[in-house]
TORPA-4810 file (N, C-alpha, C, O; in nm, 3 decimals):
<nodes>
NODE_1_-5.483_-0.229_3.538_-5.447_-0.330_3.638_-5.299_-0.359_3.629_-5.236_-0.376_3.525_X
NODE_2_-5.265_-0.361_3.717_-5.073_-0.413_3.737_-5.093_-0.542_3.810_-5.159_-0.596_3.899_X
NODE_3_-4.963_-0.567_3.690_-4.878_-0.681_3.695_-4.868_-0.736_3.896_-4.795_-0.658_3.957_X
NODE_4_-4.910_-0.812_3.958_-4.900_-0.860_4.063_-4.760_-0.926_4.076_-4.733_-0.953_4.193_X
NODE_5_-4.668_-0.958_3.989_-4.573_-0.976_3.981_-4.451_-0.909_3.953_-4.452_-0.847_3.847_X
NODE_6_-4.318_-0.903_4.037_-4.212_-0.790_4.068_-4.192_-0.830_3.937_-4.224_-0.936_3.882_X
NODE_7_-4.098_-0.667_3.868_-4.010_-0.654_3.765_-3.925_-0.761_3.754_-3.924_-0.831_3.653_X
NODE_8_-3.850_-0.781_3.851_-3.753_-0.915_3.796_-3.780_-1.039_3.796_-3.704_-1.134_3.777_X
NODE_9_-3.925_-1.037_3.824_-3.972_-1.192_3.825_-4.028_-1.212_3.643_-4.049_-1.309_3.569_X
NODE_10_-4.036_-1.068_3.628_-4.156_-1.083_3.421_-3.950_-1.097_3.352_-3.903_-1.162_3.259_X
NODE_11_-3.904_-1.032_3.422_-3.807_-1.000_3.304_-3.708_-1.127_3.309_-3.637_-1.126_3.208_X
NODE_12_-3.682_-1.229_3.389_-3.642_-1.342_3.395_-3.679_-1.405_3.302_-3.802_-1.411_3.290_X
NODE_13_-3.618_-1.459_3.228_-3.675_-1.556_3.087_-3.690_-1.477_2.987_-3.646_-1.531_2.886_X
NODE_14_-3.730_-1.380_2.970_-3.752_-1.293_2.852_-3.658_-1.288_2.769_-3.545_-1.244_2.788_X
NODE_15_-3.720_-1.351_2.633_-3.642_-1.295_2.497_-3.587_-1.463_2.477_-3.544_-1.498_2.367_X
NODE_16_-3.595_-1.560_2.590_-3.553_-1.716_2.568_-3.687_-1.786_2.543_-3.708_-1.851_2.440_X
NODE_17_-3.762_-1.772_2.625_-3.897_-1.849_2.609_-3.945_-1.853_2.478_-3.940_-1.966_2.429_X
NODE_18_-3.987_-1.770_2.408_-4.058_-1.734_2.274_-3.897_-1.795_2.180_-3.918_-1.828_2.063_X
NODE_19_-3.843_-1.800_2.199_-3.737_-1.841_2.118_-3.694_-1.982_2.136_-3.655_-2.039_2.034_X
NODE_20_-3.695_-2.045_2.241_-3.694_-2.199_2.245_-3.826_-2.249_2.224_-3.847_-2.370_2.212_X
NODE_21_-3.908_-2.172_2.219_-4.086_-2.246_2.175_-4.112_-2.269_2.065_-4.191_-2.358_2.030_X
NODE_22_-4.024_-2.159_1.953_-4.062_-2.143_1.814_-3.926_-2.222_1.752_-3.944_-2.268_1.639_X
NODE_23_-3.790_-2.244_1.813_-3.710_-2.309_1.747_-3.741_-2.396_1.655_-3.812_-2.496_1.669_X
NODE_24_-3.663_-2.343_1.520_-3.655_-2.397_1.443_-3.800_-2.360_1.317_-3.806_-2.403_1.202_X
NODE_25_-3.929_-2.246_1.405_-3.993_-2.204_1.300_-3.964_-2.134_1.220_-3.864_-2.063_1.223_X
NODE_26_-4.085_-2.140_1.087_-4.044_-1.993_1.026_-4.126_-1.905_1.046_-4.133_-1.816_0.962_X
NODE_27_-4.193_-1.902_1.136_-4.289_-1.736_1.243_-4.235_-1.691_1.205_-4.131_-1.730_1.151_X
NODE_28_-4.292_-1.543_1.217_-4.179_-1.381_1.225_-4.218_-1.380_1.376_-4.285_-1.456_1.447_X
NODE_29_-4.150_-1.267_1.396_-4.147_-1.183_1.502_-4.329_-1.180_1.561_-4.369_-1.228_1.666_X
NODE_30_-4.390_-1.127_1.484_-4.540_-1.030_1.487_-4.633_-1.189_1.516_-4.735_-1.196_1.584_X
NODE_31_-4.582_-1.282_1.460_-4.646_-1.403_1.388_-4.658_-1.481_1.561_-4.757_-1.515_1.627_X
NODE_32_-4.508_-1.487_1.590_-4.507_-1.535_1.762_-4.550_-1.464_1.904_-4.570_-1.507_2.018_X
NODE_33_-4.555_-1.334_1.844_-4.631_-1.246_1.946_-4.804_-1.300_1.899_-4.868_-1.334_1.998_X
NODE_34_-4.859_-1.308_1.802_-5.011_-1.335_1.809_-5.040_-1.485_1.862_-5.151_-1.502_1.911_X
NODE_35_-4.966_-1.578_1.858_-4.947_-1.720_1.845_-4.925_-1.735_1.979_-4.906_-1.854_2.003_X
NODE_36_-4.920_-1.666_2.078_-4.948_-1.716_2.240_-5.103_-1.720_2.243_-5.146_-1.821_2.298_X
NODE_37_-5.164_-1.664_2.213_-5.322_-1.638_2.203_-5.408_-1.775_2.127_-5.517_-1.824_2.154_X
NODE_38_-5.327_-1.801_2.045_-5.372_-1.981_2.005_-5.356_-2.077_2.034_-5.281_-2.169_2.001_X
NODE_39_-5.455_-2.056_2.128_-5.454_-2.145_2.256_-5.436_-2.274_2.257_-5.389_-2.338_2.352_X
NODE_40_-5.480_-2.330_2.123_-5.481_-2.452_2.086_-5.357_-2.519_1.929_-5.333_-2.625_1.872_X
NODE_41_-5.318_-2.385_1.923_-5.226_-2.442_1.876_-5.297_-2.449_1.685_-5.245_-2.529_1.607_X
NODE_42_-5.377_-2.388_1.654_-5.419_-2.490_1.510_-5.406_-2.343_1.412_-5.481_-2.333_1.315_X
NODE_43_-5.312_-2.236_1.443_-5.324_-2.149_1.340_-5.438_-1.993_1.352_-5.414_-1.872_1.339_X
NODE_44_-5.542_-2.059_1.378_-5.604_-1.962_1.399_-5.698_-1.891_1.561_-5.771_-1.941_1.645_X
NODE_45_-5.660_-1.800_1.544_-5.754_-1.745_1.704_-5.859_-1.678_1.696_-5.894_-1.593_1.615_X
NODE_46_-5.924_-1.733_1.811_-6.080_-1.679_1.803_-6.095_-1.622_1.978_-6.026_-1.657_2.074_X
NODE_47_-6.196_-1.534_1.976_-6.217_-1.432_2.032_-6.199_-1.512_2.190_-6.115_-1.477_2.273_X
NODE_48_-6.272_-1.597_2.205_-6.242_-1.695_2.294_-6.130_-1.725_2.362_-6.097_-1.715_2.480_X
NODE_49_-6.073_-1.768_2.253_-5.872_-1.790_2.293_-5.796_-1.630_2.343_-5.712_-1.631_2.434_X
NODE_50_-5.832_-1.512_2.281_-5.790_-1.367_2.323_-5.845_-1.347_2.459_-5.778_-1.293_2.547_X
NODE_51_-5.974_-1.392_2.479_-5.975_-1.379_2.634_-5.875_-1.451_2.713_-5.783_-1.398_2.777_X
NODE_52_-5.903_-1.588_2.703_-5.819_-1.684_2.807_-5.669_-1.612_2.804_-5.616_-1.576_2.909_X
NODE_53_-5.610_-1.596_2.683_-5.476_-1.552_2.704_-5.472_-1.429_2.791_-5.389_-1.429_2.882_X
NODE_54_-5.543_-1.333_2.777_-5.538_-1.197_2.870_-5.565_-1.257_3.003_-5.472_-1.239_3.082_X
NODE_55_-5.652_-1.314_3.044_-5.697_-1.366_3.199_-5.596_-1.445_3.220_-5.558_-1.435_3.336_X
NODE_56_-5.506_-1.558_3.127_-5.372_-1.587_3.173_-5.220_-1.499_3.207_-5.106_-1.537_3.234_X
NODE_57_-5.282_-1.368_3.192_-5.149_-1.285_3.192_-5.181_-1.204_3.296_-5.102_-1.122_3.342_X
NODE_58_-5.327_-1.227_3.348_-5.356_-1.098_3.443_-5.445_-1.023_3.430_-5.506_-0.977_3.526_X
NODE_59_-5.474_-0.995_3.299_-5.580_-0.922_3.263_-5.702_-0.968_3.337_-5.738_-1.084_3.359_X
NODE_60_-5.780_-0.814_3.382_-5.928_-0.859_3.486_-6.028_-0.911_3.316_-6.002_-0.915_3.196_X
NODE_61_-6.133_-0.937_3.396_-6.239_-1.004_3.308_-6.292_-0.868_3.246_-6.320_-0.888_3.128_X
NODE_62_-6.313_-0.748_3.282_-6.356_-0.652_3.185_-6.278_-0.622_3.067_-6.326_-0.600_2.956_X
NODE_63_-6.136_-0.622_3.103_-6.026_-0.568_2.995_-6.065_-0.701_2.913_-6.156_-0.688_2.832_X
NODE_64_-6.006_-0.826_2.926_-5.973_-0.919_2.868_-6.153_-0.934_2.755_-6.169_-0.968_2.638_X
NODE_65_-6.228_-0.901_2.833_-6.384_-0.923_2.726_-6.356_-0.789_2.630_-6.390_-0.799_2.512_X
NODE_66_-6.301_-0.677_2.670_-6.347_-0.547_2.575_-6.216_-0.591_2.496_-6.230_-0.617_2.377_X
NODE_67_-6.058_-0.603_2.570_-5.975_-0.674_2.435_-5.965_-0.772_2.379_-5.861_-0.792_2.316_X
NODE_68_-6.043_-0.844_2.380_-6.055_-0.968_2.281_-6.164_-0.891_2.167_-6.130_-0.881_2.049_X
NODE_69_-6.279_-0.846_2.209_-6.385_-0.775_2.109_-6.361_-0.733_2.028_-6.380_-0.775_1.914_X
NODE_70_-6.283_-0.580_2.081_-6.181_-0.453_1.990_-6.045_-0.555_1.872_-6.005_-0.543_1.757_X
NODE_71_-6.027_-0.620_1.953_-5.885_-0.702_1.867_-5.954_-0.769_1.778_-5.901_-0.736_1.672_X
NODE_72_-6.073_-0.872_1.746_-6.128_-0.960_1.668_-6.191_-0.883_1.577_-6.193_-0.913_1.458_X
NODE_73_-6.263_-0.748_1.639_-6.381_-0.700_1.496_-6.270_-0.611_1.437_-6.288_-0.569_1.323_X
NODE_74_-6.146_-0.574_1.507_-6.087_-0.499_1.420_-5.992_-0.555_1.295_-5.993_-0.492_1.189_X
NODE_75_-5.924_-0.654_1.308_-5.819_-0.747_1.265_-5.905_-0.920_1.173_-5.869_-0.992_1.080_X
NODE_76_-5.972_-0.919_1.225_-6.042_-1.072_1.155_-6.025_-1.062_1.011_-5.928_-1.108_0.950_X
NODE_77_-6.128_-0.995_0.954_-6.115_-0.969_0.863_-5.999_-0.902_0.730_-6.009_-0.895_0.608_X
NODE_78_-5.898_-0.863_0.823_-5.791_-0.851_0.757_-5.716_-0.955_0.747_-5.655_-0.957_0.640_X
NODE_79_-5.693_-1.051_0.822_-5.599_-1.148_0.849_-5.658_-1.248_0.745_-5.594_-1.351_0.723_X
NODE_80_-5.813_-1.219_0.658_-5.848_-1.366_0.598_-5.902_-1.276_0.499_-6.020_-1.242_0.496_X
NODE_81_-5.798_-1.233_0.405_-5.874_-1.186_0.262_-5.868_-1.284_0.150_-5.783_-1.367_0.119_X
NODE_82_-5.996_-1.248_0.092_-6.041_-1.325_-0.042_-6.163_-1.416_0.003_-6.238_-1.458_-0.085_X
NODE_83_-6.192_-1.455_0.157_-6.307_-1.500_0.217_-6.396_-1.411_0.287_-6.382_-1.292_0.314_X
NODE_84_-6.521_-1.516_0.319_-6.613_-1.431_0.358_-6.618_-1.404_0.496_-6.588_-1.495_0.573_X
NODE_85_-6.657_-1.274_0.548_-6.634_-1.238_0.688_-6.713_-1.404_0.781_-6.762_-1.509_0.739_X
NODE_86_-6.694_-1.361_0.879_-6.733_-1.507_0.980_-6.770_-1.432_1.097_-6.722_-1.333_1.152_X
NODE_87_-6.854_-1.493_1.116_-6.939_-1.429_1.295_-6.871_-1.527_1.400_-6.933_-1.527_1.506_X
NODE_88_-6.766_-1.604_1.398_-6.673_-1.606_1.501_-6.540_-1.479_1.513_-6.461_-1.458_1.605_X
NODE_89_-6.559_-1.408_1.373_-6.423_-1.319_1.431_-6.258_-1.383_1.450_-6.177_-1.327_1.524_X
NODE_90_-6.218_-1.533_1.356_-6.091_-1.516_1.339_-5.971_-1.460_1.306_-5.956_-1.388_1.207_X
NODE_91_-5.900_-1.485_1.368_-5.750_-1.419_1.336_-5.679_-1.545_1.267_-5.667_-1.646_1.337_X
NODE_92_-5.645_-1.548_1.177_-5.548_-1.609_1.135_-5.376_-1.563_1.110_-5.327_-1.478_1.035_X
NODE_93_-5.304_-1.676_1.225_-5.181_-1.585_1.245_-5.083_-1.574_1.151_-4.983_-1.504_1.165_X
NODE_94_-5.117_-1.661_1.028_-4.975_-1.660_0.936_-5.014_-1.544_0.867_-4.915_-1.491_0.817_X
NODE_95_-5.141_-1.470_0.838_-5.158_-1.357_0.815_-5.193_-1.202_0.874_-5.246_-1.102_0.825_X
NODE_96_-5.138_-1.235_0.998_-5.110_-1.108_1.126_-5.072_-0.957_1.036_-5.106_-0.843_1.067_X
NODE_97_-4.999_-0.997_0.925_-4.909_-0.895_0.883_-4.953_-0.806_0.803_-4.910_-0.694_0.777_X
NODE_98_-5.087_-0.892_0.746_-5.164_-0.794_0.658_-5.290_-0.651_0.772_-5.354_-0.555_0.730_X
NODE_99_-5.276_-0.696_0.885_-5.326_-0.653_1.013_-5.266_-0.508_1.068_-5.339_-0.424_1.122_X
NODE_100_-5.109_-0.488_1.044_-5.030_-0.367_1.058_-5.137_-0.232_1.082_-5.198_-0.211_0.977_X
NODE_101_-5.161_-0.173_1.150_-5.207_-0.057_1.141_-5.088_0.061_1.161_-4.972_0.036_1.193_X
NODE_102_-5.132_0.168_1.141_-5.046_0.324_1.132_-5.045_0.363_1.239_-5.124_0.319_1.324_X
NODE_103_-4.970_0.443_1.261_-4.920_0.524_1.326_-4.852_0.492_1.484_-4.857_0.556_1.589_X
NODE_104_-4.782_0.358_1.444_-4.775_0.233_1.492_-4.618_0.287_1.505_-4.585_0.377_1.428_X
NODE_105_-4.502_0.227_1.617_-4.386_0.248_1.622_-4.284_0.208_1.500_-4.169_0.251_1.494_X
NODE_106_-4.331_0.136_1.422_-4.243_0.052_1.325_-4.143_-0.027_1.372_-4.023_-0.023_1.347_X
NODE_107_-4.204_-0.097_1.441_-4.095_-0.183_1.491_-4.094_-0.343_1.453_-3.998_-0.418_1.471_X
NODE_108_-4.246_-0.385_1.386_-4.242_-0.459_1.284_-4.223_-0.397_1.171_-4.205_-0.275_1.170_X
NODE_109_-4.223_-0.479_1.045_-4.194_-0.412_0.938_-4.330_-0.500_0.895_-4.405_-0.567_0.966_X
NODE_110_-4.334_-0.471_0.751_-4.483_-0.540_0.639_-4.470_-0.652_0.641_-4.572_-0.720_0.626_X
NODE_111_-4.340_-0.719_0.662_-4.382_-0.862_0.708_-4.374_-0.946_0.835_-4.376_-1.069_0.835_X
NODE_112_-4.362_-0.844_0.976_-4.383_-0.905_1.095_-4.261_-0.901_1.131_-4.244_-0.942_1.246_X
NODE_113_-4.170_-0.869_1.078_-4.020_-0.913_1.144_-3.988_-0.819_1.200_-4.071_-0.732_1.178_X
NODE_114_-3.888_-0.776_1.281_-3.842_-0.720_1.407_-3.722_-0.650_1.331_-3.630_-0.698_1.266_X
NODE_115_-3.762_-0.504_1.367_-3.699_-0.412_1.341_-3.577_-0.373_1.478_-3.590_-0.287_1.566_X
NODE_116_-3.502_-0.435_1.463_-3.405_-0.337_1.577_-3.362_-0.209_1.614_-3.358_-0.169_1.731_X
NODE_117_-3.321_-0.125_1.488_-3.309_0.023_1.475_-3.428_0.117_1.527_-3.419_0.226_1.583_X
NODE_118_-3.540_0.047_1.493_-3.662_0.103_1.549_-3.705_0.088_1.700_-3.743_0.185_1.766_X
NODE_119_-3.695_-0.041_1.751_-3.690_-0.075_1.893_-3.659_0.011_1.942_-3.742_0.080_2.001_X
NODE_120_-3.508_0.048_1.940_-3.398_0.121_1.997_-3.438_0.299_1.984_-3.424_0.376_2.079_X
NODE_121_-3.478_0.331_1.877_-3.527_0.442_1.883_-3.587_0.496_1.955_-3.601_0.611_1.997_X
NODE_122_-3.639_0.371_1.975_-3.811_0.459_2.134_-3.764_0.507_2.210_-3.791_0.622_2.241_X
NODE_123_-3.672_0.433_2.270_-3.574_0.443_2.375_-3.511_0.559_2.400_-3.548_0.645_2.480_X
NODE_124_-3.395_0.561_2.318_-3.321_0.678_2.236_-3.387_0.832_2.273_-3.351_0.921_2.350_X
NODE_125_-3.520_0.814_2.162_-3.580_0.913_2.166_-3.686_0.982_2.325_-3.697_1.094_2.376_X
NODE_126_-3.736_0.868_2.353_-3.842_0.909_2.443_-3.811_0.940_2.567_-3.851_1.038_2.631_X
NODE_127_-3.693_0.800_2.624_-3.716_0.769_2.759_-3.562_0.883_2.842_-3.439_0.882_2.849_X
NODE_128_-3.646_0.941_2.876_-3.580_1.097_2.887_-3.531_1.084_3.077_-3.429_1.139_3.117_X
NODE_129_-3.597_1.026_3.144_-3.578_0.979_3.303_-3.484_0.905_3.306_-3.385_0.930_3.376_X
NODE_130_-3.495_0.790_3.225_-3.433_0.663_3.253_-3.381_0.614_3.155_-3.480_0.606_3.082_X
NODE_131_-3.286_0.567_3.087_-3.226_0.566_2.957_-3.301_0.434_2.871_-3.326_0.420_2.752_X
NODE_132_-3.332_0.316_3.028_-3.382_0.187_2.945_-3.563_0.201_2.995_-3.649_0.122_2.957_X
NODE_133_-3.581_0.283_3.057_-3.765_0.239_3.073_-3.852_0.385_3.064_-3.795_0.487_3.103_X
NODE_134_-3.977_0.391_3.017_-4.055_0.458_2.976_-4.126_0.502_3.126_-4.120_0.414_3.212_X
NODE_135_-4.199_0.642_3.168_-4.276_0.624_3.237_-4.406_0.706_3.164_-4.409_0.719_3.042_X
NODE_136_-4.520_0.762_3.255_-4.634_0.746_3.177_-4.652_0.878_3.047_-4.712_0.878_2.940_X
NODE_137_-4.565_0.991_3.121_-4.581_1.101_3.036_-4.494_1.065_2.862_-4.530_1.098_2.749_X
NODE_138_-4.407_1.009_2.896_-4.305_0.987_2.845_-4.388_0.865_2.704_-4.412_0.909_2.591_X
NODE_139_-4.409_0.768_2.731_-4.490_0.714_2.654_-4.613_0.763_2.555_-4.632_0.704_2.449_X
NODE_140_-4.691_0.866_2.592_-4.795_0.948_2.549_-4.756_1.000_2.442_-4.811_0.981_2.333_X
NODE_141_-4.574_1.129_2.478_-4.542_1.170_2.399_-4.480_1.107_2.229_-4.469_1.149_2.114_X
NODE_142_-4.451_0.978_2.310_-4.430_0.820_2.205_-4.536_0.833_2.092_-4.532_0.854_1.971_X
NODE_143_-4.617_0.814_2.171_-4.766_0.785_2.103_-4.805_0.941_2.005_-4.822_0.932_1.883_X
NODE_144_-4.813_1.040_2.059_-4.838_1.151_1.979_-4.732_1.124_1.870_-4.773_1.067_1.769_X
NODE_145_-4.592_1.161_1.875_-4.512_1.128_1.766_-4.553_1.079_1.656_-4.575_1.145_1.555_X
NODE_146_-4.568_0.945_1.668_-4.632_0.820_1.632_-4.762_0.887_1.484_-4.766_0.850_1.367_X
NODE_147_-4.838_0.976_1.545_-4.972_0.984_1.484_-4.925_1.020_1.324_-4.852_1.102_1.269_X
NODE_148_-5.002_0.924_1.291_-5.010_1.003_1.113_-5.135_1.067_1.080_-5.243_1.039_1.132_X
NODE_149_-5.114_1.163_0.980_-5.238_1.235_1.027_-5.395_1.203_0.941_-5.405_1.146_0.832_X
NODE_150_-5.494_1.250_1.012_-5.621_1.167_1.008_-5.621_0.992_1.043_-5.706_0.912_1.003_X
NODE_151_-5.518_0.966_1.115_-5.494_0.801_1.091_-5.565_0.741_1.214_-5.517_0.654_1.287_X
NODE_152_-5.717_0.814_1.231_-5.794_0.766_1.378_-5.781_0.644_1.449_-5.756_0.615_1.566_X
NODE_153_-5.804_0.578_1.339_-5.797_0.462_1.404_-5.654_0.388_1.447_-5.658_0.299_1.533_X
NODE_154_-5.560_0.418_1.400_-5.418_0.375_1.406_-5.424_0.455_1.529_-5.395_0.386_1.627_X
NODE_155_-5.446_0.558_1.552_-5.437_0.643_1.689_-5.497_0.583_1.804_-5.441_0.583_1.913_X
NODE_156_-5.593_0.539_1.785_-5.626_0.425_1.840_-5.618_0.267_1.933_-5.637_0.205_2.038_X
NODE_157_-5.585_0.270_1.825_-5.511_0.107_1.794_-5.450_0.114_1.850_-5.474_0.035_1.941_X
NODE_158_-5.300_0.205_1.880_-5.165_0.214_1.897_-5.187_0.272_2.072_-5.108_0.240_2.161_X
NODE_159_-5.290_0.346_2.090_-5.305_0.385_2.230_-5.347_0.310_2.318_-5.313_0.322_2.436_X
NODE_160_-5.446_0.202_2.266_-5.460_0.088_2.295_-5.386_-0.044_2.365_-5.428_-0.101_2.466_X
NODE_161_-5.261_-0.083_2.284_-5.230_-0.158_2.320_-5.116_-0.082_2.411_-5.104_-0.117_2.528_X
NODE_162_-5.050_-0.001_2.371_-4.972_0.067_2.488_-4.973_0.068_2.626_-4.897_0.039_2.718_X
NODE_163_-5.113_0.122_2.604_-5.191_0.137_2.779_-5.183_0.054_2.842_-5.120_0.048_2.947_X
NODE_164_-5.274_-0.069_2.766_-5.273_-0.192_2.808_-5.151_-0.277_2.853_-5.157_-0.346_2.955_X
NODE_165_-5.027_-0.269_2.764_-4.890_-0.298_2.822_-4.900_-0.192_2.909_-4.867_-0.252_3.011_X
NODE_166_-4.920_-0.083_2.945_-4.862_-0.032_3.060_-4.884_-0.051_3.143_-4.808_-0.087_3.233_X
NODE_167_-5.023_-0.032_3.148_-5.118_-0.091_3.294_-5.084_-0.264_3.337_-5.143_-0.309_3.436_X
NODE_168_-5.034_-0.311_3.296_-5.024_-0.473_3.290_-4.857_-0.499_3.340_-4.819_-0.581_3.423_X
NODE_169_-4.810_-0.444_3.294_-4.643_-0.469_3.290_-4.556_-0.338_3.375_-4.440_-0.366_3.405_X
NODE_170_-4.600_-0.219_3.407_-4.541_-0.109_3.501_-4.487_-0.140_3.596_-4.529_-0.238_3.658_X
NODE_171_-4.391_-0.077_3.638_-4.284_-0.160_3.766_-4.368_-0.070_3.905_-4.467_0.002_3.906_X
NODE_172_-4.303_-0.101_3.980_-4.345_-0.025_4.104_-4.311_0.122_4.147_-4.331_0.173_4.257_X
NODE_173_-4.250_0.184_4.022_-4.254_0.334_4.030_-4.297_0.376_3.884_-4.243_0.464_3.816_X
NODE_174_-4.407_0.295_3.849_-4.440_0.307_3.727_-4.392_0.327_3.575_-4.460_0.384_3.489_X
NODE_175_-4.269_0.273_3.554_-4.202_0.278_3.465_-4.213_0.125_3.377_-4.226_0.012_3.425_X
NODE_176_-4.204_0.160_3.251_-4.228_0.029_3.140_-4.081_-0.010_3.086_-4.044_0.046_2.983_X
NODE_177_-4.033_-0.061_3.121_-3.898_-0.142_3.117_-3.860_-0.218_3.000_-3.926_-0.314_2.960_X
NODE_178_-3.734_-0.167_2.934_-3.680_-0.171_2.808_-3.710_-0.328_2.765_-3.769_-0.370_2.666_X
NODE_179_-3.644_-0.405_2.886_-3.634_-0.547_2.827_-3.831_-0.608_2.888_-3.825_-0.727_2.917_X
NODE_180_-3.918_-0.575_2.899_-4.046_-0.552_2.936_-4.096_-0.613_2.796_-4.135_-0.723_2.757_X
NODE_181_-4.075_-0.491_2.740_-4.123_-0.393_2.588_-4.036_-0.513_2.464_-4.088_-0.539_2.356_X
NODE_182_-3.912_-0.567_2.503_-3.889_-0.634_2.388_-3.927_-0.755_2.402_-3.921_-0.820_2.297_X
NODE_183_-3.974_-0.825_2.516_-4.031_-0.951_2.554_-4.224_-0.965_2.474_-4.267_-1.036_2.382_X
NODE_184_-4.278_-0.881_2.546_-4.411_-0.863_2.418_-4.360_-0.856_2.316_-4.443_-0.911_2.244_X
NODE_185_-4.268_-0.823_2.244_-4.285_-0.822_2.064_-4.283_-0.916_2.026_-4.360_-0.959_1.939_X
NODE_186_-4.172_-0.993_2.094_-4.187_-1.137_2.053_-4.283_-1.285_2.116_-4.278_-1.405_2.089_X
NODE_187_-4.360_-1.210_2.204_-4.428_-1.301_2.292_-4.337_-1.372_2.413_-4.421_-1.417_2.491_X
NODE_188_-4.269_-1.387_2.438_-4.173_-1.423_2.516_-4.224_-1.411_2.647_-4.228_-1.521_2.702_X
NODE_189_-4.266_-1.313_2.719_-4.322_-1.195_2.802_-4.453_-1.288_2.867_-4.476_-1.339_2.977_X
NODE_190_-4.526_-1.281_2.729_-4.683_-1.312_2.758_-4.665_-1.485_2.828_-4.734_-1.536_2.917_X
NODE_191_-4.577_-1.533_2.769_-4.510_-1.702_2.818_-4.512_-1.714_2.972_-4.580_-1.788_3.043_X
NODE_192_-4.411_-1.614_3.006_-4.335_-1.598_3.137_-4.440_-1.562_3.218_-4.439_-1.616_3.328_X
NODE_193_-4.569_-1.454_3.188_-4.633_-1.421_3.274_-4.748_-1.532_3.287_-4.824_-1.506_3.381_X
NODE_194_-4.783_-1.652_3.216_-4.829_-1.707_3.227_-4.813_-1.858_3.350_-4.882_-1.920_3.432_X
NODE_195_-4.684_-1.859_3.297_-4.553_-1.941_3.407_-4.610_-1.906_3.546_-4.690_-1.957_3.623_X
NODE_196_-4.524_-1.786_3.542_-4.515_-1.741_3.657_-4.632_-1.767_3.782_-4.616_-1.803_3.898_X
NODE_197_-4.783_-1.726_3.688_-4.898_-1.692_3.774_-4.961_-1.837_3.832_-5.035_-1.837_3.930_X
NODE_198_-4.924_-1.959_3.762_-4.999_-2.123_3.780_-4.952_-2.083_3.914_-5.014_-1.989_3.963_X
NODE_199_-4.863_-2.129_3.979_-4.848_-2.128_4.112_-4.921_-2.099_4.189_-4.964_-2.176_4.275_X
NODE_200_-4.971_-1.911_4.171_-5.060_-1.861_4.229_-5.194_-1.895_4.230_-5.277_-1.841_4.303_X
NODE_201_-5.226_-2.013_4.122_-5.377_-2.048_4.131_-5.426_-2.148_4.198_-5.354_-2.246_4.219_X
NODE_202_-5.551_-2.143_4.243_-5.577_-2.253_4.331_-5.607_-2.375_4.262_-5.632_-2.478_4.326_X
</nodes>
């Protein structure tokens, strides 16, 4: 599903929002990208809150039910070690970081923080059309790179959320846009598209 909203309407605000919201925290990077999804604000997210946030960004009701599912049974339990699993499926965000899967861009590091050299690399390396935006072939080959080997599920994981930014955020000649891509890392993105859409609701 695409973004119903033009490129320069997502990329307006980006990279300020998530940064005047968290002023003055000590989030990481990884920590404020999961922390739009807590809906309520108390630390931890539940499968519940991963929907509403996707259906606030756009996401149809099939994506937003299968990614909240895939995101909770995969990650819950990592985010809360030394306790016992829970049949709500929390995320707890101050521990996002223990969550990292492989074969992943590295653009967080082990503790959530924001790798710049790596950002820039994708770029650098991939985006072979357009110097600042990805289009679909171009991303794939991202993603193969990416694979470590036997790392299924990181293969996964990582194809996963890609798509999902792609299909969600693609401009109108299908390209995924540099400053797009650095607005999700930090949540910034997910803010703006939320902004943006109240208007449109009845």
């Amino acid at each position: 599903m695409a973004s119903s909203m033009p490129p320069e309407a997502l990329l307006e605000g980006v990279g300020d929002a998530g940064a005047a919201k968290h002023s003055g925290s000590e989030q990481s990077v990884l920590e404020k990208h999961v922390a739009f999804f807590d809906r309520n604000h108390d630390g931890v997210v539940y499968p519940w809150e991963t929907f509403e946030g996707f259906r606030a960004i756009g996401a149809g009701y099939l994506l937003s039910m299968t990614g909240a599912f895939l995101i909770h049974f995969a990650l819950s339990s990592k985010t809360r070690p030394e306790k016992y699993p829970s049949p709500f499926f929390p995320i707890e965000v101050k521990n996002i970081h223990l969550a990292k899967h492989g074969s992943d861009s590295g653009v967080y590091d082990s503790d959530g923080r924001f790798v710049s050299l790596k950002f820039e690399e994708i770029f650098r390396k991939f985006a072979r059309t357009h110097g600042n935006a990805l289009t679909s072939g171009e991303l794939m080959a991202m993603l193969k790179a990416n694979r470590e080997p036997q790392d299924y599920k990181g293969w996964i994981g990582s194809w996963t959320e890609w798509m999902t930014l792609y299909n969600l955020c693609k401009d109108n000649n299908g390209l995924l846009r540099k400053e797009i891509v650095k607005g999700v890392y930090d949540g910034s993105l997910f803010e703006r598209m939320e902004r943006d859409r109240k208007p449109h609701k009845k």
